[in-house]
Biotite code that builds the C-alpha atoms (Angstrom):
import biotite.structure as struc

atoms = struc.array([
    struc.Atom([0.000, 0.000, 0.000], chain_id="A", res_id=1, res_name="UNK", atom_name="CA", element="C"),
    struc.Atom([1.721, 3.227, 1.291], chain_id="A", res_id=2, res_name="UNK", atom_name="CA", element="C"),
    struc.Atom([5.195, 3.615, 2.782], chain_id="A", res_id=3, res_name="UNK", atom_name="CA", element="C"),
    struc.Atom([5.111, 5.412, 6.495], chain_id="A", res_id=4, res_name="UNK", atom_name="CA", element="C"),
    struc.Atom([6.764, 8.489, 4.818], chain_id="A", res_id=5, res_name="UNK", atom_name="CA", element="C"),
    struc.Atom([4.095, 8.675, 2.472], chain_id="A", res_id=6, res_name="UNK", atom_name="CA", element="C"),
    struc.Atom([1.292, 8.349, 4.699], chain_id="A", res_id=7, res_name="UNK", atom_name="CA", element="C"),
    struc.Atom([3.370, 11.071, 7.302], chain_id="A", res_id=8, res_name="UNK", atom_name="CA", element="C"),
    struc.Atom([3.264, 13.442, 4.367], chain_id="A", res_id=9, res_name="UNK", atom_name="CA", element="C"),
    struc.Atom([-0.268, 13.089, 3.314], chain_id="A", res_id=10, res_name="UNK", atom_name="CA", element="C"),
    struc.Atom([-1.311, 14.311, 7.298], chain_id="A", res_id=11, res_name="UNK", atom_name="CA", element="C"),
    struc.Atom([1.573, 17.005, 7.020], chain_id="A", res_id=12, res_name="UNK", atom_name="CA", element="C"),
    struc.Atom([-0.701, 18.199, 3.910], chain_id="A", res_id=13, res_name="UNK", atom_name="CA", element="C"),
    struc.Atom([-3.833, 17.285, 5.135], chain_id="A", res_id=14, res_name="UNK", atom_name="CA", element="C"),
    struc.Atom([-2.221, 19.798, 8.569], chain_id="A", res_id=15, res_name="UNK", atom_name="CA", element="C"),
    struc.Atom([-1.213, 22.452, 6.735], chain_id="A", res_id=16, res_name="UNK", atom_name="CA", element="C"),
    struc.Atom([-4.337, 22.727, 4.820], chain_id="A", res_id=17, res_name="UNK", atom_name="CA", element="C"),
    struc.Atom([-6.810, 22.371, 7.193], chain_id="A", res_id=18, res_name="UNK", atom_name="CA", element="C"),
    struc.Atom([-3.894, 25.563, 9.043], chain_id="A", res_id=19, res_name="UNK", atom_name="CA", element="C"),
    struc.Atom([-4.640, 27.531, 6.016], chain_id="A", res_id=20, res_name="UNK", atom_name="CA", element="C"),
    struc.Atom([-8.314, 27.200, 6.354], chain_id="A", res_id=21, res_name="UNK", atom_name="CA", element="C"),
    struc.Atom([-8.644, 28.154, 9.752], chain_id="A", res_id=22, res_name="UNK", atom_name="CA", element="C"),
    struc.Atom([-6.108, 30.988, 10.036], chain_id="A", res_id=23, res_name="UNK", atom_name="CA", element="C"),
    struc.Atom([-8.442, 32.322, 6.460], chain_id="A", res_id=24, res_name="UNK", atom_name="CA", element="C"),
    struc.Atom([-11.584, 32.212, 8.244], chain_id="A", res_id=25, res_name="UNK", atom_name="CA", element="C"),
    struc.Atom([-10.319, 33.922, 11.249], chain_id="A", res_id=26, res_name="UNK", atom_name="CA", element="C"),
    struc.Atom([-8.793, 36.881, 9.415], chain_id="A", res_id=27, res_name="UNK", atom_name="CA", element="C"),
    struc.Atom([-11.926, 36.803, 7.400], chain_id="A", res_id=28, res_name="UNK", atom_name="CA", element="C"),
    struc.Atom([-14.185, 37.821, 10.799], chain_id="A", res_id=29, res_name="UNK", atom_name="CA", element="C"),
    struc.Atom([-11.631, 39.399, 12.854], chain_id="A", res_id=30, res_name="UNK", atom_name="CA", element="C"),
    struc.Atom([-10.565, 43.316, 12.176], chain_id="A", res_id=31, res_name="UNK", atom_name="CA", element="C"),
    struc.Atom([-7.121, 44.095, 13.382], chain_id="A", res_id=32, res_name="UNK", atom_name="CA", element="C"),
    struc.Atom([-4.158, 45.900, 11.744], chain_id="A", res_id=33, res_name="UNK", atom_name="CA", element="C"),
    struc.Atom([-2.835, 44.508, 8.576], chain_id="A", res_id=34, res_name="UNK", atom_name="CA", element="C"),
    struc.Atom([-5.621, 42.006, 8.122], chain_id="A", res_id=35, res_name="UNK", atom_name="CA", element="C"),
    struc.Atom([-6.482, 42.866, 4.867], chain_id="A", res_id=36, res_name="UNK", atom_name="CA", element="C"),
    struc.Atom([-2.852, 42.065, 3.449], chain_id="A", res_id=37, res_name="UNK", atom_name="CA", element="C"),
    struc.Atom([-2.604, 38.939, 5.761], chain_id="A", res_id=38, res_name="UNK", atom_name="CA", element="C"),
    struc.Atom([-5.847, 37.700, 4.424], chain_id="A", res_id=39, res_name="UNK", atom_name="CA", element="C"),
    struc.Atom([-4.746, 37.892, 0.935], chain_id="A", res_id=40, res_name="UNK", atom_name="CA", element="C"),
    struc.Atom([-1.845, 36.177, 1.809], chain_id="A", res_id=41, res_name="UNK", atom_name="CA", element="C"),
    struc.Atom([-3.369, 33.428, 3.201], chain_id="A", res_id=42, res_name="UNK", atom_name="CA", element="C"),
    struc.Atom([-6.078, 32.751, 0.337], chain_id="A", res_id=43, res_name="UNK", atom_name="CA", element="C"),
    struc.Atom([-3.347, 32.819, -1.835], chain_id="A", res_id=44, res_name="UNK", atom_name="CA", element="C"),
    struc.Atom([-1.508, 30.081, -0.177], chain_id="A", res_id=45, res_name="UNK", atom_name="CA", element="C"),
    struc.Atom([-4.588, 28.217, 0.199], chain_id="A", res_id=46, res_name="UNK", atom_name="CA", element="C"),
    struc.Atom([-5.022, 28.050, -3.661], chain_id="A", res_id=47, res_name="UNK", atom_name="CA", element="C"),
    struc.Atom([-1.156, 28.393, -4.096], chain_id="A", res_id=48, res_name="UNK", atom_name="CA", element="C"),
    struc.Atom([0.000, 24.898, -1.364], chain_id="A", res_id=49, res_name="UNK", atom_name="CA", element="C"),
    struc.Atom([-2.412, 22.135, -3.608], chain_id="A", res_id=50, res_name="UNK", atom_name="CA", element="C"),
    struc.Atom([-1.479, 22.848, -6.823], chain_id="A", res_id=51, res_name="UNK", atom_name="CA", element="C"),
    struc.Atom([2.140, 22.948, -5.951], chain_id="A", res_id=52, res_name="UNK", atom_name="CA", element="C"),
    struc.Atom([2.085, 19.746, -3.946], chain_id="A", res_id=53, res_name="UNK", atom_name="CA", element="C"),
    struc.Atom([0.057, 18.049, -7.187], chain_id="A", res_id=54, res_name="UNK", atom_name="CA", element="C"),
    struc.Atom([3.127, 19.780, -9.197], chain_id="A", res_id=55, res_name="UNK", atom_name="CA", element="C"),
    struc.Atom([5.432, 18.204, -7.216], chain_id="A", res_id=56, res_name="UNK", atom_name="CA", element="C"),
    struc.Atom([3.749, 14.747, -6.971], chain_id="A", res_id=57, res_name="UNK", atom_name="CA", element="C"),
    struc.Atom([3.607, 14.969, -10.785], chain_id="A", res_id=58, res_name="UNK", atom_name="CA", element="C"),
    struc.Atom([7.248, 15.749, -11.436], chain_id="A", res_id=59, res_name="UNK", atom_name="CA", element="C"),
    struc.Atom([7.994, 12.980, -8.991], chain_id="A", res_id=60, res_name="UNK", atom_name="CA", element="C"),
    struc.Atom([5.966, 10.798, -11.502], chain_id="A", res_id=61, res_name="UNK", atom_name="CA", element="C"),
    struc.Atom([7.899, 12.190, -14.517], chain_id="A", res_id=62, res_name="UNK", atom_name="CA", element="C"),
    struc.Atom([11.607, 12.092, -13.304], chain_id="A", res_id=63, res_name="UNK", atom_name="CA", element="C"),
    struc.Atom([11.158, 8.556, -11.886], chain_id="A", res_id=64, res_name="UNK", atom_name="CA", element="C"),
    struc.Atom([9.032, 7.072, -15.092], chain_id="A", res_id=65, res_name="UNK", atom_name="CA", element="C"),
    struc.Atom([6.122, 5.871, -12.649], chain_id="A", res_id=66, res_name="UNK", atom_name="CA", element="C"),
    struc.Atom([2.116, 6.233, -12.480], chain_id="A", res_id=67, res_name="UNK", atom_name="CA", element="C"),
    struc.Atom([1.343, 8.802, -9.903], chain_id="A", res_id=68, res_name="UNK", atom_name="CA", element="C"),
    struc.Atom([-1.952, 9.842, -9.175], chain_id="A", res_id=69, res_name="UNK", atom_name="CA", element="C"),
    struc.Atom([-1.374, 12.909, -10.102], chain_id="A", res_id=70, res_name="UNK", atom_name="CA", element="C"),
    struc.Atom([-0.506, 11.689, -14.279], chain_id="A", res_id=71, res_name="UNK", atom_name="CA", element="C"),
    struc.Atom([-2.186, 13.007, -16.824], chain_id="A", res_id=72, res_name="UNK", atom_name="CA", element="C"),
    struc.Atom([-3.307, 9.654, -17.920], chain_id="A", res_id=73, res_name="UNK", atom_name="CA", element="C"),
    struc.Atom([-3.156, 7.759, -14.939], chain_id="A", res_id=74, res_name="UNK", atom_name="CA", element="C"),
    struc.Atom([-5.170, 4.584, -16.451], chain_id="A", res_id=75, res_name="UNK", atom_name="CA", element="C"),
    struc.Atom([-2.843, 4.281, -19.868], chain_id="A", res_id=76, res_name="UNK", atom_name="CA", element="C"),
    struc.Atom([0.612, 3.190, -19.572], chain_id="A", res_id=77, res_name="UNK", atom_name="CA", element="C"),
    struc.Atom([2.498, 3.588, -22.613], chain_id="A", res_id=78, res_name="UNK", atom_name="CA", element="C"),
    struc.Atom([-0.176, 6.681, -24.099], chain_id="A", res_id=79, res_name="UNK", atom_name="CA", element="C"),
    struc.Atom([2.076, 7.028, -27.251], chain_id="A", res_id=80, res_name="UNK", atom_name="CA", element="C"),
    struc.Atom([1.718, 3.577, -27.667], chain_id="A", res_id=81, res_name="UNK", atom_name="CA", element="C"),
    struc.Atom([-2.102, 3.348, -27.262], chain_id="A", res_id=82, res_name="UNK", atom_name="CA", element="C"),
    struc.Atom([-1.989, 6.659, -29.865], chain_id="A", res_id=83, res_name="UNK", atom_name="CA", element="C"),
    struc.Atom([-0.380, 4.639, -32.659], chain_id="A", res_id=84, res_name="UNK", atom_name="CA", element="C"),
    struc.Atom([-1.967, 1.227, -31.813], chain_id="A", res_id=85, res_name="UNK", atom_name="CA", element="C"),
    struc.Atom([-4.881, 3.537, -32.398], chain_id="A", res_id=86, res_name="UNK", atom_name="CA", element="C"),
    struc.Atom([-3.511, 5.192, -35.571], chain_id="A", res_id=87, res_name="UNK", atom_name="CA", element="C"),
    struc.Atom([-2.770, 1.967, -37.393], chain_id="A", res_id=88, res_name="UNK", atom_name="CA", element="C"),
    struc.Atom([-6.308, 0.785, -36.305], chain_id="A", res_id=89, res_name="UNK", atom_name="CA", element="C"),
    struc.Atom([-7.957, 3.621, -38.327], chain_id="A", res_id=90, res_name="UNK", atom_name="CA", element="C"),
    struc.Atom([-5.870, 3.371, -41.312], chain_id="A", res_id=91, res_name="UNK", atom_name="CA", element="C"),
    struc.Atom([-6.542, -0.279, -41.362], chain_id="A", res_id=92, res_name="UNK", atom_name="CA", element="C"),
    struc.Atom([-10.505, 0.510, -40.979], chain_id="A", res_id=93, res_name="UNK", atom_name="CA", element="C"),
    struc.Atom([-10.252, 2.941, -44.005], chain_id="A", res_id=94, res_name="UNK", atom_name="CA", element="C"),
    struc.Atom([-8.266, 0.567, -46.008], chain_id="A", res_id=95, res_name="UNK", atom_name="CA", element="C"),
    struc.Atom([-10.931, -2.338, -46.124], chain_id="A", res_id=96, res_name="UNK", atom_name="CA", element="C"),
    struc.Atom([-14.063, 0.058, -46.520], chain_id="A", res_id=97, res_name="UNK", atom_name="CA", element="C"),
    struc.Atom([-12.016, 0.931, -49.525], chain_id="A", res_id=98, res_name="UNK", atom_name="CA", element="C"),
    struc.Atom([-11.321, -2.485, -50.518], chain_id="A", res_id=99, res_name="UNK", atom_name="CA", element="C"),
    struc.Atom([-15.180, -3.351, -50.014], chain_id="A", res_id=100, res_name="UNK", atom_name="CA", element="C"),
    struc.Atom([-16.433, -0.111, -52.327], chain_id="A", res_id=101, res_name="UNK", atom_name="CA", element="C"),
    struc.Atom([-13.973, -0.854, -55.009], chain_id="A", res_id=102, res_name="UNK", atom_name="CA", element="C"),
    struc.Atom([-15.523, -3.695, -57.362], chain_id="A", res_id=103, res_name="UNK", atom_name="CA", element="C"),
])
């Protein structure tokens, strides 16, 4: 299944996130000084921390050649295979309708 380290991670994220959430809301209600910048800040990094942990998760993918979940195609291995597999299929579909029409 998953590795310690990877399951130690996920609740680091799953931490962090749930930090960012709750230190939003609270600048959100509360009125003190600076709160306007620190609540952009925040929202940012709320939008900004998933989409660089799925950019990291994906390079990790790319460098080491494996299927993460965050791939592109995570349920074809070998896409530019599957492309020309598909390729030839069509070509060899158009060849024997054209075979068939010529008498």
């Amino acid at each position: 299944m998953y590795s310690k380290n990877q399951r130690r991670a996920a609740l680091i994220g799953v931490i962090l996130l749930a930090m960012l959430f709750v230190a939003t809301l609270i600048t959100a209600i509360f009125n003190f000084d600076g709160e306007g910048k620190l609540f952009k800040a925040f929202l940012f990094a709320t939008i900004a921390v998933p989409i660089l942990i799925w950019v990291y998760i994906w390079l990790y993918g790319v460098i080491t050649k494996k299927r993460t979940m965050a791939s592109v195609f995570p349920e074809i291995e070998g896409l530019e295979e599957a492309r020309k597999q598909q390729h030839q299929d069509m070509l060899s579909a158009k060849e024997a309708d054209t075979k068939k029409e010529a008498p």
